[in-house]
TORKOL-4160 file (C-alpha; in steps of 0.2 Angstrom, whole numbers, padded with zeros to 4 digits, m for minus):
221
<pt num="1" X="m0119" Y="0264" Z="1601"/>
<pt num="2" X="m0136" Y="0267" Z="1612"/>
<pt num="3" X="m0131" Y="0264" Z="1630"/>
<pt num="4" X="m0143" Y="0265" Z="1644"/>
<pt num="5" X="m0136" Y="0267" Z="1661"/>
<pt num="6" X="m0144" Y="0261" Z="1677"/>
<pt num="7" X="m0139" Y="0259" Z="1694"/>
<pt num="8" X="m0145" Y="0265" Z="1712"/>
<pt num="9" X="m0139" Y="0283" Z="1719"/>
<pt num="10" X="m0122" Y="0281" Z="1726"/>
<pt num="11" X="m0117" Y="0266" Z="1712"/>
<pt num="12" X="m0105" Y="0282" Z="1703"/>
<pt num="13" X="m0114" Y="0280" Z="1688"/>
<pt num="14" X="m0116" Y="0297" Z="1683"/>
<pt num="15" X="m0095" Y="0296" Z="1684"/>
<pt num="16" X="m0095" Y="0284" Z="1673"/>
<pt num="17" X="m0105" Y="0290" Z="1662"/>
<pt num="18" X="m0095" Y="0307" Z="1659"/>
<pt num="19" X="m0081" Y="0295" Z="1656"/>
<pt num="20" X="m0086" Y="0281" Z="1642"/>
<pt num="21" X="m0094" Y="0299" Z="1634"/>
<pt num="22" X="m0077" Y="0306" Z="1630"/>
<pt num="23" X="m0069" Y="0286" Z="1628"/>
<pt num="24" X="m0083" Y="0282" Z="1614"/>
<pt num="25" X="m0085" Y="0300" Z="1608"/>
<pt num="26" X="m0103" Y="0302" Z="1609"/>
<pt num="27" X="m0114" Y="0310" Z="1622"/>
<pt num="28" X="m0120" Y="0310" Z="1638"/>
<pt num="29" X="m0138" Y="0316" Z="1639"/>
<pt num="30" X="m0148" Y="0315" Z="1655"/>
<pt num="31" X="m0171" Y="0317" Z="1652"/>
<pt num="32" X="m0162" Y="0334" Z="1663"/>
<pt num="33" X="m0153" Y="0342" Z="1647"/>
<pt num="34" X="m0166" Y="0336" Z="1636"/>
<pt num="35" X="m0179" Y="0345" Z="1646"/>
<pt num="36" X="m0169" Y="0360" Z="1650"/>
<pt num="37" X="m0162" Y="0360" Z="1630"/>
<pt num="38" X="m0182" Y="0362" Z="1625"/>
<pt num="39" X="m0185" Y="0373" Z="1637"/>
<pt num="40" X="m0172" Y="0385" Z="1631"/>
<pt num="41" X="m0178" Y="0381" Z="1612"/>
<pt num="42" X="m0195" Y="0386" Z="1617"/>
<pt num="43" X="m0204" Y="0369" Z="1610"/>
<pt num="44" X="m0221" Y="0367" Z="1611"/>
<pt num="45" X="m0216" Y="0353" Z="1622"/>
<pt num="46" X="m0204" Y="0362" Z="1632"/>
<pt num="47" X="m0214" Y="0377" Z="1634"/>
<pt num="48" X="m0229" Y="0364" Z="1642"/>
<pt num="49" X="m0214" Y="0356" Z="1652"/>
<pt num="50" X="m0210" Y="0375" Z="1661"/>
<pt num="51" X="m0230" Y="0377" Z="1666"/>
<pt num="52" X="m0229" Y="0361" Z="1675"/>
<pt num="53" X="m0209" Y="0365" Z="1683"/>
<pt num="54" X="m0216" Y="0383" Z="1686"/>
<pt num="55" X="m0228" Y="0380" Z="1699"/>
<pt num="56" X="m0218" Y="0365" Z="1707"/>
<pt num="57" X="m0228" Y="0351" Z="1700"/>
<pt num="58" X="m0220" Y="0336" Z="1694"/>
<pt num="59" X="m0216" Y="0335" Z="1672"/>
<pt num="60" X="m0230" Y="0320" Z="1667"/>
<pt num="61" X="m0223" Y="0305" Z="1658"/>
<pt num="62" X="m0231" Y="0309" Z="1642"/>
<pt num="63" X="m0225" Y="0328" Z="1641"/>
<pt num="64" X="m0205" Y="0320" Z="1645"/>
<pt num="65" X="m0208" Y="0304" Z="1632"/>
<pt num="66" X="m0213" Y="0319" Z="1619"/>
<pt num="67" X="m0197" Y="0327" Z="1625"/>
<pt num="68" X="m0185" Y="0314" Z="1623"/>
<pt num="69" X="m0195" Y="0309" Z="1604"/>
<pt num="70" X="m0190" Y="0326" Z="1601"/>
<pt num="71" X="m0172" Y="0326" Z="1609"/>
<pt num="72" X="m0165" Y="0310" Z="1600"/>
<pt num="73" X="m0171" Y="0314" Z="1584"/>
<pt num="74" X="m0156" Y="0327" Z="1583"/>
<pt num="75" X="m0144" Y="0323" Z="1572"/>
<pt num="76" X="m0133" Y="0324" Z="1588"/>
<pt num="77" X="m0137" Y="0307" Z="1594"/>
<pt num="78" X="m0140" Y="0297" Z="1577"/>
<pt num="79" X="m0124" Y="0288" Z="1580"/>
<pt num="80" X="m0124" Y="0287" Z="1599"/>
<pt num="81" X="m0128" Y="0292" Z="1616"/>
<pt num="82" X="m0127" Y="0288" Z="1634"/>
<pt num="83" X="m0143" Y="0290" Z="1641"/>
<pt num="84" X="m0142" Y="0292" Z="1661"/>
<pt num="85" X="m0157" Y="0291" Z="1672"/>
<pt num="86" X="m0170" Y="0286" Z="1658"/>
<pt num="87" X="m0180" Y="0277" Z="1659"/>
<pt num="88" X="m0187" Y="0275" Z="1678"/>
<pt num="89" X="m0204" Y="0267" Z="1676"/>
<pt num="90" X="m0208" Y="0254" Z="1666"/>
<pt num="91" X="m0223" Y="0264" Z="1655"/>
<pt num="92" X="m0206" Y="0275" Z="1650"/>
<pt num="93" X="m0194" Y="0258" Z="1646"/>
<pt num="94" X="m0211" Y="0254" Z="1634"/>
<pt num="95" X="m0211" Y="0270" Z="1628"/>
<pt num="96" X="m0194" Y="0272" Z="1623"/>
<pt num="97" X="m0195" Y="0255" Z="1614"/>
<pt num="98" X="m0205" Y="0264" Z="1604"/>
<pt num="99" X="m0197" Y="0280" Z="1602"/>
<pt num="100" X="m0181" Y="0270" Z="1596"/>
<pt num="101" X="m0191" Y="0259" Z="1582"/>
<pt num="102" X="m0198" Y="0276" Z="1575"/>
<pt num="103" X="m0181" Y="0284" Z="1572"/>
<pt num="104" X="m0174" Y="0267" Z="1567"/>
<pt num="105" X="m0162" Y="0266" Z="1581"/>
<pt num="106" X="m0156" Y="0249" Z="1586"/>
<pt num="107" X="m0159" Y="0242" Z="1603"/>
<pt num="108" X="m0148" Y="0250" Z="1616"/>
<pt num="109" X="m0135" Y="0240" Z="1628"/>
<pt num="110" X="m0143" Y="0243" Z="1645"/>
<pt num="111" X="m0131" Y="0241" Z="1658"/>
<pt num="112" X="m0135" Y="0239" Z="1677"/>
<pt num="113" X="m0120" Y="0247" Z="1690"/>
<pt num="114" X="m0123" Y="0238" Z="1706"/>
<pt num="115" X="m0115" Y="0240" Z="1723"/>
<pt num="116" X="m0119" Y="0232" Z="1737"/>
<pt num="117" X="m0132" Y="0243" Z="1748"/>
<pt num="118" X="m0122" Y="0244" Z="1765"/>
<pt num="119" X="m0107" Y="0250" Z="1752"/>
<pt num="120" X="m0121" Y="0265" Z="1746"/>
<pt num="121" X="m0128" Y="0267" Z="1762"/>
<pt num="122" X="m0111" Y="0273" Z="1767"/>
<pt num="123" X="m0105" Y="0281" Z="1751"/>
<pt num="124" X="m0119" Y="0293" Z="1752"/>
<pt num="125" X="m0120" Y="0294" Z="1772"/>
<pt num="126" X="m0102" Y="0299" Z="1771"/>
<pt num="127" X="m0104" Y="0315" Z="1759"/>
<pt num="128" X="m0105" Y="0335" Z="1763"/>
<pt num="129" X="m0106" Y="0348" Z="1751"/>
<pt num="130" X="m0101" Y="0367" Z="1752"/>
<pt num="131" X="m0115" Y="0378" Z="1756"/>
<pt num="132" X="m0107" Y="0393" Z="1744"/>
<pt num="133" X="m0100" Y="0383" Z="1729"/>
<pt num="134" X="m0112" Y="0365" Z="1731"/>
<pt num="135" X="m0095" Y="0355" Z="1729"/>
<pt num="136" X="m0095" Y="0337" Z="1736"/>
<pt num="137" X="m0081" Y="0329" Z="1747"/>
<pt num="138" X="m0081" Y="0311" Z="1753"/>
<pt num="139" X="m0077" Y="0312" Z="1773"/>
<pt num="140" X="m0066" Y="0298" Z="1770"/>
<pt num="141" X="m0057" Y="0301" Z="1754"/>
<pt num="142" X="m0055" Y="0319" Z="1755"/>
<pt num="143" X="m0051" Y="0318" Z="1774"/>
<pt num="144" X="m0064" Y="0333" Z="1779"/>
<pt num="145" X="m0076" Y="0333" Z="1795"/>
<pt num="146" X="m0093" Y="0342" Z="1794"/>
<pt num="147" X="m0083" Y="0357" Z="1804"/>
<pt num="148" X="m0069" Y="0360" Z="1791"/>
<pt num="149" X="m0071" Y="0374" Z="1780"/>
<pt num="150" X="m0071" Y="0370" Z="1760"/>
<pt num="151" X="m0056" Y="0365" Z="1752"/>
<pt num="152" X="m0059" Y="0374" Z="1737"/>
<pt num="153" X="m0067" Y="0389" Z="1743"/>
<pt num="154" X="m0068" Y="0389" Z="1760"/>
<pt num="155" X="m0085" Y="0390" Z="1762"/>
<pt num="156" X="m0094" Y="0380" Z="1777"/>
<pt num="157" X="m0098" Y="0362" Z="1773"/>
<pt num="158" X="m0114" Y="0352" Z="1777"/>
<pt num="159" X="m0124" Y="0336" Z="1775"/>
<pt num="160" X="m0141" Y="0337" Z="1765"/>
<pt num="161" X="m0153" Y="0330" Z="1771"/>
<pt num="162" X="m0155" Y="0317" Z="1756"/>
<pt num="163" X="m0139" Y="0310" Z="1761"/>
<pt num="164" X="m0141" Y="0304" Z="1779"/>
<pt num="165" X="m0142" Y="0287" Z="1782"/>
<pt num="166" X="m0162" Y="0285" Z="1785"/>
<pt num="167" X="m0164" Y="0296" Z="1766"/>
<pt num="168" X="m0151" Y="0285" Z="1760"/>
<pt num="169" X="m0161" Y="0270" Z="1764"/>
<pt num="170" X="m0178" Y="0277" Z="1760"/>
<pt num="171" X="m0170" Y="0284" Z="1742"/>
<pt num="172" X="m0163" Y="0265" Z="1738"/>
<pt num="173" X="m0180" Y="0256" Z="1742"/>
<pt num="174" X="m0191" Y="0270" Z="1732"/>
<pt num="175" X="m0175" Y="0266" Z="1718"/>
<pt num="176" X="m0181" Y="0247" Z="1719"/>
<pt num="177" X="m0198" Y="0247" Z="1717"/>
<pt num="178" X="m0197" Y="0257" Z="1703"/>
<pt num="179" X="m0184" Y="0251" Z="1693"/>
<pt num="180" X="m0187" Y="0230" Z="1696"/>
<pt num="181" X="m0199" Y="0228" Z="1683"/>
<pt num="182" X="m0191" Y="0241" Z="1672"/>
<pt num="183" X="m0174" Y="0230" Z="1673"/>
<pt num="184" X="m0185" Y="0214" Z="1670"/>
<pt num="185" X="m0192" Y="0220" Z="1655"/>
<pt num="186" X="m0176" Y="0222" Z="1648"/>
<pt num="187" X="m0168" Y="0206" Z="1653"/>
<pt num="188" X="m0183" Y="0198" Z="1645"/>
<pt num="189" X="m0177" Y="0204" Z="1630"/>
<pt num="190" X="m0159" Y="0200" Z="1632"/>
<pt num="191" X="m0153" Y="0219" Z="1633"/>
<pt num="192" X="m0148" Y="0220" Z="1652"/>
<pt num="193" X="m0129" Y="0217" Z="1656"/>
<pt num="194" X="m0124" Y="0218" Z="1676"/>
<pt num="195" X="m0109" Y="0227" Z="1680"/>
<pt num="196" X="m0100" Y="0228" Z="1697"/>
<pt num="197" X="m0098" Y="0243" Z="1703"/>
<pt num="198" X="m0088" Y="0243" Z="1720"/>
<pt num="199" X="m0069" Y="0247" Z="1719"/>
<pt num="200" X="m0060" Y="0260" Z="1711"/>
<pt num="201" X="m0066" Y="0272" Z="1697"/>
<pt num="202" X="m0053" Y="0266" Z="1685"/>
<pt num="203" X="m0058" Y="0246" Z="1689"/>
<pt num="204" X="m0076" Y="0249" Z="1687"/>
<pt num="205" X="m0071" Y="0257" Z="1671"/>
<pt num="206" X="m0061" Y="0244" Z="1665"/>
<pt num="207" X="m0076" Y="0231" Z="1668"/>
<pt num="208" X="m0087" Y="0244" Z="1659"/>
<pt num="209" X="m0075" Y="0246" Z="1644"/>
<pt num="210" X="m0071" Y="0226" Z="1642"/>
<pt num="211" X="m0091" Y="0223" Z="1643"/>
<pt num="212" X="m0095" Y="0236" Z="1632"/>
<pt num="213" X="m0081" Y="0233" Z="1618"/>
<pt num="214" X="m0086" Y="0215" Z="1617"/>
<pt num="215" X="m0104" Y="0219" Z="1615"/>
<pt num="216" X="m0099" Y="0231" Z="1600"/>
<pt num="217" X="m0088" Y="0218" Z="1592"/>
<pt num="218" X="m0100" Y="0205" Z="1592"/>
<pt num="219" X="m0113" Y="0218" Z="1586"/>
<pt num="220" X="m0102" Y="0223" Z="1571"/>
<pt num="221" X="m0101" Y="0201" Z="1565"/>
């Protein structure tokens, strides 16, 4: 199973993700680990990515295609993957059409978490993180106030700026304008399946899992 995973910050998609990696047994790649993975081989490609991440510049969209071309041609993901945070624009979706018809791969399941926006506005807003061990607590669920010391190592907790309401809100209309035409392009082709992603972890995941298992089964007739 191919699956690409969409969704705006805040729609828990990276949880999910880690999840349906250890239910379906395949992995989770992000174009993150992929970069950093060639990086560390020292590709030709990865070596070109590093000049660009060296002096602060964005990674151009042909050096990451190449990257990803190179990445799922392992022998790792010829039997699946959970790609997270790929593609953003829709040059990359065109691209990775490509990509999959070279190594024969067949078109992915694309599924889209959505949540309402107020829902995300105050999922994110309602965040703060440990300055010494980066951990993330939910002022709500994990009961902490901006002044309380963290609960795993007691370090002093605060709110980055990216997740204040007005980021918040600027982060989810950049999210848009991006991504609209790269989720029309695939529900032109009949690959894009919405899911709903408010409620608990375990309910979002059923609904993931019952989508994903028909899907497979009707694929396998």
């Amino acid at each position: 199973m191919k699956l690409i995973l969409f969704g705006a910050p805040g729609v828990g998609k990276g949880t999910q993700a880690k999840i349906l990696a250890t239910q379906y047994k395949i992995p989770h790649i992000s174009t993150g680990d992929i970069l950093r993975l060639a990086i560390k081989d020292g590709t030709q490609l990865g070596i070109k990515a590093q000049g660009f991440m060296d002096v602060g510049n964005l990674v151009p969209d042909k050096v990451i295609i190449g990257v990803v071309r190179e990445g799922l041609a392992k022998p790792i993901y010829q039997n699946g993957f959970i790609l997270d945070g790929f593609p953003r624009t829709l040059p990359q979706a065109e691209d990775l059409d490509k990509i999959f018809r070279t190594l024969n791969f067949k078109p992915p399941f694309v599924l889209n978490i959505y949540v309402d926006e107020s829902i995300i506005i105050s999922r994110l807003s309602d965040r703060y993180s440990c300055k010494n061990c980066s951990k993330v607590f939910s002022h709500k669920l994990d009961r902490v106030n901006i002044n309380d010391k963290c609960i795993s190592c007691g370090g002093d907790l605060f709110q980055r700026e990216d997740d204040k309401q007005e980021a918040v809100t600027r982060r989810l209309q950049v999210y848009r304008d991006l991504t609209e035409p790269v989720k029309n392009y695939y529900q032109k082709q009949n690959l894009l399946y919405d899911v709903d992603g408010d409620g608990e972890i375990v309910v979002v995941q059923k609904r993931i899992t019952e989508l994903l298992n028909k899907l497979i089964s009707g694929e396998n007739k």
